[in-house]
N, C-alpha and C positions, 0 to 999 in steps of 0.2 A: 504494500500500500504506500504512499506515496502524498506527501501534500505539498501546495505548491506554496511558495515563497518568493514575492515580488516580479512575479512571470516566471521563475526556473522552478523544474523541480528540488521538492526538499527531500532526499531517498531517506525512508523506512525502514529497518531490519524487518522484512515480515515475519518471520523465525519467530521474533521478539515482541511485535505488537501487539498489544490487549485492547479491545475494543472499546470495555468497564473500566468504570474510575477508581481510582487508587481508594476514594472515597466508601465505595463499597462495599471495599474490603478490608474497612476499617484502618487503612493506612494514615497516619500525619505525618506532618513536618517536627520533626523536634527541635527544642531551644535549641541555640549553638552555645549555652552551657552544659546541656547534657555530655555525658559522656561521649566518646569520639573513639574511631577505630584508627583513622587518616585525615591528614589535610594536601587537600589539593595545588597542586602550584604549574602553572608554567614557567620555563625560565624565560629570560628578557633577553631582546636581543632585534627589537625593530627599532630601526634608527632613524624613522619616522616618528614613530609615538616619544621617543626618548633622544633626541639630537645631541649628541656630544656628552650625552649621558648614561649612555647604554653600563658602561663600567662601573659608574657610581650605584647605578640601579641594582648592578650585580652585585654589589659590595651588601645591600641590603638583605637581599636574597639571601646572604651568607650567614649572616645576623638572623636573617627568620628562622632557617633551615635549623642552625643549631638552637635555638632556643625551642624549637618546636619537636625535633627528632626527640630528646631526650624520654620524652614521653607520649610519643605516639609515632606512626608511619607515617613518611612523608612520599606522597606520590606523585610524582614530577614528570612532566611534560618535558621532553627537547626536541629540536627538530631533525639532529641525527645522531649517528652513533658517535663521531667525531667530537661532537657537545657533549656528550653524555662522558667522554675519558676527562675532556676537561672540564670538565664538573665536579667528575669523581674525584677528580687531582685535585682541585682548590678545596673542597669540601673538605676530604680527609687532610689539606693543608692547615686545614681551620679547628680540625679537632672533631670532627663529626663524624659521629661510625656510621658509617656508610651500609651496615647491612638494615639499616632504617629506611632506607631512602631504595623504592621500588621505582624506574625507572618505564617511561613510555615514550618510546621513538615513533614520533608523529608530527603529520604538518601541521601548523597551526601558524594565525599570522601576529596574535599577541598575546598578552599576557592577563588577560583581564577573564580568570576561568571561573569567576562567580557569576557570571552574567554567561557565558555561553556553556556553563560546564552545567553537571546535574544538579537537579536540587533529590539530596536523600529523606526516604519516607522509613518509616516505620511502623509495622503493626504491631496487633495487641499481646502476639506471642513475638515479641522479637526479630522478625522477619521483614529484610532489608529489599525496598526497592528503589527507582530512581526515577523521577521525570524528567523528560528531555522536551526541553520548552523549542519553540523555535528561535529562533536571533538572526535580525537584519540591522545589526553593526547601528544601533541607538538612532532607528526610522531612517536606513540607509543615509548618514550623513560622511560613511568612512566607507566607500565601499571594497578597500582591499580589505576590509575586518570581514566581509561577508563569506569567506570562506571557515570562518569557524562556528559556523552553524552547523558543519558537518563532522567536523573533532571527534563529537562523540558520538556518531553514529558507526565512525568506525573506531570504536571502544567497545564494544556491547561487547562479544565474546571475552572480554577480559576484566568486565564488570561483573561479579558473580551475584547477579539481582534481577527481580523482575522488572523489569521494563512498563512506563508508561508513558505512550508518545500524546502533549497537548497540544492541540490544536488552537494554541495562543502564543503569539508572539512576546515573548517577557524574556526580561534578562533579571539574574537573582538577585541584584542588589536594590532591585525595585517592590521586594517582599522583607520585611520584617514580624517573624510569628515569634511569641511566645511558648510553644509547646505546649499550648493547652488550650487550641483551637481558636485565639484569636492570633490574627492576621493587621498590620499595618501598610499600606501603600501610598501613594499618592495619583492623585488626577492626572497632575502633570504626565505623568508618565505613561498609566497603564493606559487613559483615556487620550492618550495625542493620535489624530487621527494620523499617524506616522509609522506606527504599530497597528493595530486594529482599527482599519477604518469602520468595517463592516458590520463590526459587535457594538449593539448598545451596553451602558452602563450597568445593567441588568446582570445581561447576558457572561459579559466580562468577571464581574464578581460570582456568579454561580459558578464558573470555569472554575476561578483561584479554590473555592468551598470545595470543588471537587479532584481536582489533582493535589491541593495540599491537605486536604482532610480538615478541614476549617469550619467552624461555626459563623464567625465572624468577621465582616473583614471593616478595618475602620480608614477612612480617604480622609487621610489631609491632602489640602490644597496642593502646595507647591516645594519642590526642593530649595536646593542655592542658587542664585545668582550664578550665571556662567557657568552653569553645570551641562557639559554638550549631552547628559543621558536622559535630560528632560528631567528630572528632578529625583535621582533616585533615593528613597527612605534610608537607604543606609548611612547618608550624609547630615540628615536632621532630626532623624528620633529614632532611637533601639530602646527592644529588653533590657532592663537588668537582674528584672527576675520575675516573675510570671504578674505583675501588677504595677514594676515601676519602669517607666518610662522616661531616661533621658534626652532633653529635647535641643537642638543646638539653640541659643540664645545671644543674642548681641542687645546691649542698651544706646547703641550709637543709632541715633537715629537717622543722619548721613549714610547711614550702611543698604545696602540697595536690599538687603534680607530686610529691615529692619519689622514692614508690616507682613510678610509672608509669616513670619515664624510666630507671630501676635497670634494673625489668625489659625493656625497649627494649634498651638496651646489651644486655642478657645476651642476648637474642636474638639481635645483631649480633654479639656473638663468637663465636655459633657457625656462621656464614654466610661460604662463600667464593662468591667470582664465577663465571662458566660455569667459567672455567680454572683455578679451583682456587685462587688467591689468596684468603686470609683478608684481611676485610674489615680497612682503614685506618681505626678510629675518634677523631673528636677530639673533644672536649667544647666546646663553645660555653655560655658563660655565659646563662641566664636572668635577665634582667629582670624586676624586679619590681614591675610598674605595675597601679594600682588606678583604677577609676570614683568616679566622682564620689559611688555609692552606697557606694563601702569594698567591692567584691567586686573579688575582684583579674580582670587582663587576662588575655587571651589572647595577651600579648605574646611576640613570638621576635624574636629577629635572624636566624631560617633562615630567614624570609618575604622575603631577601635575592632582585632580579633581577640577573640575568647578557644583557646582551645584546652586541653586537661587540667593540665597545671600553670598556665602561663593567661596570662592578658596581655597583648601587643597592643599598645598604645601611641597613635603616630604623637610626632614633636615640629615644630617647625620654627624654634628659635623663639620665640614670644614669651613676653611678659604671660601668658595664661596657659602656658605648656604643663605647668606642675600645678594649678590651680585643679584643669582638667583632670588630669590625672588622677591625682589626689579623688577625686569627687566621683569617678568611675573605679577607682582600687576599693572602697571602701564598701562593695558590694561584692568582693571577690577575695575577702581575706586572707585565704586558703592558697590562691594563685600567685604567683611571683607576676610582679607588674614588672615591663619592658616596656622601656621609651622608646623609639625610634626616629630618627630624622627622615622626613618623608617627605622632603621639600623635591627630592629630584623625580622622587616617584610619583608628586601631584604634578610635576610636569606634565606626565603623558595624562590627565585628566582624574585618575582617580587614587586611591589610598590600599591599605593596608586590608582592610574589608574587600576591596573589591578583587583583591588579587589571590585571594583565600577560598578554600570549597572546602567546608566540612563534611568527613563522612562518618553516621555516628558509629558506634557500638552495638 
């Protein structure tokens, strides 16, 4: 079976296709505090998205890899065997035991594998699947990205899960679930008629209820300012634990977020969880980092990973670097917090979230 994507076909593994929704067989999405079997990563290496930076990007990579191996598999994308020696070379230069780190030789054209990689489900006995959303490179704005729509189509035999192919255009940093059937998005995004022209509003949310096993899904407005993904959740509001919700915040009223994130929060005050709990909101300070041409970033500190033991928390030189931190550590006292300088990796557009696939346990 076969669906199409922006005039081409999108191929299907038919072997693998299930007709029924994850939803009915009792599958969800879990927190990305739960427990974790892997995290996902491609490595970096287009010098397009990263100009005269590709190195420094890698240098980060190196910093993830070993903070993250220690206590889970790391499962790595490169685009040949050639990468993959030096990889292994610098990695074990770096101290990282390398029998962590399972290796996938495959084309891909960047690095951003939370938006075209799986998003992992689970059901009520433990039992792992994966949905494969479609991806047209953030409503075809990049169109040499549109080749990793198909990444993981040809992954499935070496994905050991069932397969659920949506027939929705979503990339994953545009879902934030709590693991207990509520679901955060935004407008901006799922509803740009750049992705789904053809679904109503309706229709669109019943979709997410049914491949991520969702009760409910809550729309804020709009992401960041100068966000090229159309506004993705992962940038202005996450979990931090099945009722609080960190929201990005700025009090600069010259900030071009300054009323977007206003009406976010108002939205969130009025939203309780399935069981009635009104939502726990905290404010997370916005950073305020500019390109090189004077238009400001798309910077958050809620582009924040969570995996076992560790919280990867980006930095970008600011007065509000440790503010943040601090404010997101205190929900994760168990995990070791990691700063990161993520100024060269908001270069190519996004963070430390986005460059991340959790796969749980």
């Amino acid at each position: 079976m076969a669906g199409v994507l922006n005039g081409t076909a999108d191929p299907i593994p038919t072997a693998c296709y299930m007709s029924n929704n994850p939803r009915e067989q009792n599958y969800r999405v879990p927190a990305e505090w739960d427990k974790q079997s892997a995290t996902w990563l491609a490595w970096p290496y287009d010098t397009i998205t990263f100009p005269q930076r590709v190195s420094a990007v890698e240098k980060i990579y190196y910093q993830i890899i070993k903070a993250l191996s220690e206590h889970e598999l790391i499962k790595l994308l490169v685009t040949t065997e050639q990468v993959k020696e030096k990889v292994t070379e610098q990695l074990e230069a770096n101290g990282v035991n390398i029998t962590q780190i399972k290796f996938y030789v495959t084309d891909y054209a960047d690095v951003w594998v939370r938006d075209y990689g799986p998003t992992f489900l689970l059901n009520q006995q433990g039992k792992p699947a994966w949905v494969k959303w479609r991806y047209n490179a953030y409503g075809n704005k990049f169109p040499d990205l549109l080749k990793d729509n198909l990444v993981f189509n040809n992954l499935t035999e070496q994905i050991k899960a069932t397969l659920f192919t949506a027939p929705l255009v979503m990339e994953g940093g545009a879902i934030e679930p709590n693991g207990q059937g509520l679901v955060l998005t935004t407008e901006q995004c799922l509803l740009s008629p750049s992705r789904n022209p053809n679904l109503t509003r309706q229709q669109t949310e019943q979709l997410l209820k049914d491949y991520l096993g969702a009760n409910k899904i809550i729309w804020l407005k709009q992401g960041l300012y100068n966000d090229h993904t159309d506004g993705h959740i992962d940038e202005v509001a996450r979990f931090v634990n099945p009722t609080t919700v960190v929201l990005a915040w700025t009090d600069n009223i010259n900030n071009p977020n300054y009323q977007n994130l206003r009406d976010n929060l108002n939205i969130l005050q009025q939203q309780n969880t399935l069981s009635g709990e009104p939502l726990n909101i905290i404010k997370l300070p916005l950073p305020e980092v500019y390109y090189d041409n004077n238009q400001l970033a798309p910077a958050s500190y809620a582009n924040f990973y969570l995996a076992n033991k560790t919280v990867l928390i980006p930095q970008f030189g600011q007065a509000t670097d440790l503010t943040a931190a601090k404010i997101i550590a205190d929900y994760f006292p168990k995990r070791t917090i990691i700063g990161l300088n993520c100024l060269d990796l908001l270069y190519g557009g996004g963070g430390l979230h986005c460059i991340t696939q959790p796969e749980p346990a």
